[in-house]
FILUM-620902 format. One record per residue (C-alpha): x, y, z; chain; residue number from 1; residue in one letter. Coordinates in nm, 3 decimals. Example, Ala and Ser with C-alpha at 12.3 -4.5 7.8 and 13.67 -1.06 7.14 Angstrom:
2
<<1.230, -0.450, 0.780>, 'A', 1, 'a'>
<<1.367, -0.106, 0.714>, 'A', 2, 's'>
This chain:
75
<<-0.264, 0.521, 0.347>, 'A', 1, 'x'>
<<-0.407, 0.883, 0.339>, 'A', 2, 'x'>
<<-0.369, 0.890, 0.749>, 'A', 3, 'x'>
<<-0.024, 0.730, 0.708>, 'A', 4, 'x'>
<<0.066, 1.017, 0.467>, 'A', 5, 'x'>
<<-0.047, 1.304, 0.675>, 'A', 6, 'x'>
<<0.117, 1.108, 1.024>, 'A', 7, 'x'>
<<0.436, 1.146, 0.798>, 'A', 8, 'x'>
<<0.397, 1.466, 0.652>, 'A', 9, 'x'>
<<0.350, 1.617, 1.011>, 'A', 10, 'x'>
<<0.664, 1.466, 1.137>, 'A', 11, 'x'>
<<0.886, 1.544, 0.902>, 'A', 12, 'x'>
<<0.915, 1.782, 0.572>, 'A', 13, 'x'>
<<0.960, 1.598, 0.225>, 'A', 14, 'x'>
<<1.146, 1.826, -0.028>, 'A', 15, 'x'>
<<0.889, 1.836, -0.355>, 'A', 16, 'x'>
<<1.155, 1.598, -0.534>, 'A', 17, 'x'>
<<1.098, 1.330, -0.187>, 'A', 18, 'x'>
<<0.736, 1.370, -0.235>, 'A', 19, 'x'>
<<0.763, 1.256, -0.641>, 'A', 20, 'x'>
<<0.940, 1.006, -0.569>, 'A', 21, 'x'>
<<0.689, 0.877, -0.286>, 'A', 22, 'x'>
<<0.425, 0.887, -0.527>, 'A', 23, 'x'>
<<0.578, 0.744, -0.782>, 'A', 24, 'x'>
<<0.676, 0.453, -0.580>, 'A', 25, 'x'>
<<0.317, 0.405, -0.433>, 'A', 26, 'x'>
<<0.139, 0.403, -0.754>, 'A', 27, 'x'>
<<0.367, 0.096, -0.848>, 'A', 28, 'x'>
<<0.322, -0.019, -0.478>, 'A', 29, 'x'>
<<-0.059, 0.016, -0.592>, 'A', 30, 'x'>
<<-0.017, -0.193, -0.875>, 'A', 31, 'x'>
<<0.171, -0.466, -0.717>, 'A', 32, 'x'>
<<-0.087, -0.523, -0.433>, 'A', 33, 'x'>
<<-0.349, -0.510, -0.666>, 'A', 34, 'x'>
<<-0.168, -0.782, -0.892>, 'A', 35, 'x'>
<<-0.112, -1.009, -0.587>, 'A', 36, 'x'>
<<-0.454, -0.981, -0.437>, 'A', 37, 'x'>
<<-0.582, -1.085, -0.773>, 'A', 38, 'x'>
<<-0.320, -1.390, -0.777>, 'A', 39, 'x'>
<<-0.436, -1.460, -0.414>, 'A', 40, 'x'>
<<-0.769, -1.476, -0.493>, 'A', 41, 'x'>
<<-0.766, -1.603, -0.854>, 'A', 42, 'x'>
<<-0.826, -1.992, -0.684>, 'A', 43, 'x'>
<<-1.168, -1.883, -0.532>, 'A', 44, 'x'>
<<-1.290, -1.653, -0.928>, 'A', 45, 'x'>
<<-1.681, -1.644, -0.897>, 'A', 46, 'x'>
<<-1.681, -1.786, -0.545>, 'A', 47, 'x'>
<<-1.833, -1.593, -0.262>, 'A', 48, 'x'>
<<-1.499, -1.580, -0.107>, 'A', 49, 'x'>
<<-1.303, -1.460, -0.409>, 'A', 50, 'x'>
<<-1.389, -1.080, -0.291>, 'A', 51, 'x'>
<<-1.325, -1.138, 0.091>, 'A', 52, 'x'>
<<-0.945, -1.295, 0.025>, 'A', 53, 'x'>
<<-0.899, -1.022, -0.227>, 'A', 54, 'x'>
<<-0.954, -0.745, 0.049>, 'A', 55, 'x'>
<<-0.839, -0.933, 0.327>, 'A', 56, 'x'>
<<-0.471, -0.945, 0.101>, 'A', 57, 'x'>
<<-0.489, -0.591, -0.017>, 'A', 58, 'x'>
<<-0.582, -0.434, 0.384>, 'A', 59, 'x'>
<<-0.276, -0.681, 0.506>, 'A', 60, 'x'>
<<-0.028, -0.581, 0.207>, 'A', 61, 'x'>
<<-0.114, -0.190, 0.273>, 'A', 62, 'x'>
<<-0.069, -0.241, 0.674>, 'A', 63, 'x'>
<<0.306, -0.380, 0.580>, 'A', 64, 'x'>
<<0.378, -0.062, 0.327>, 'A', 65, 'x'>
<<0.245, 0.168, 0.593>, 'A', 66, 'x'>
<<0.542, 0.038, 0.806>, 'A', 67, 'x'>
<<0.778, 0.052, 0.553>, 'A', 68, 'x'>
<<0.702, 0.415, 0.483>, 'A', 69, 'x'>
<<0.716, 0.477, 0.866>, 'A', 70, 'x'>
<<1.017, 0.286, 0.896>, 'A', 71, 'x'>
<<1.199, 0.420, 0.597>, 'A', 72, 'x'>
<<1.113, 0.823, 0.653>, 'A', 73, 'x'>
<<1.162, 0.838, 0.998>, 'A', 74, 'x'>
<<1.529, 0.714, 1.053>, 'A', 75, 'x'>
């Protein structure tokens, strides 16, 4: 996300008020894909592949908010 930020940041200039809101709307984002990797997951608790679907849905949720991001700032 840190490389998305920076790709973003070079393109175009948030005002300081943008950038709040930005963060404020990841660190829900952050709580959301952590919620839904642990419902994703939840079926396989203490199973070898509990930690592997885990990752596997928070690197696939973060790949479609990196898009959004793009998406949404550079229109």
């Amino acid at each position: 996300m840190n490389f998305g930020k920076r790709a973003l940041s070079a393109k175009i200039q948030l005002t300081a008020t943008e950038m709040d809101n930005l963060r404020i709307e990841q660190r829900k984002w952050i709580t959301y894909r952590d919620s839904t990797a642990s419902k994703n997951s939840a079926e396989f608790t203490r199973g070898s592949f509990e930690s592997v679907l885990y990752i596997e849905t928070q690197g696939a949720l973060a790949k479609e908010r990196c898009y959004e991001i793009v998406n949404f700032y550079m229109q």
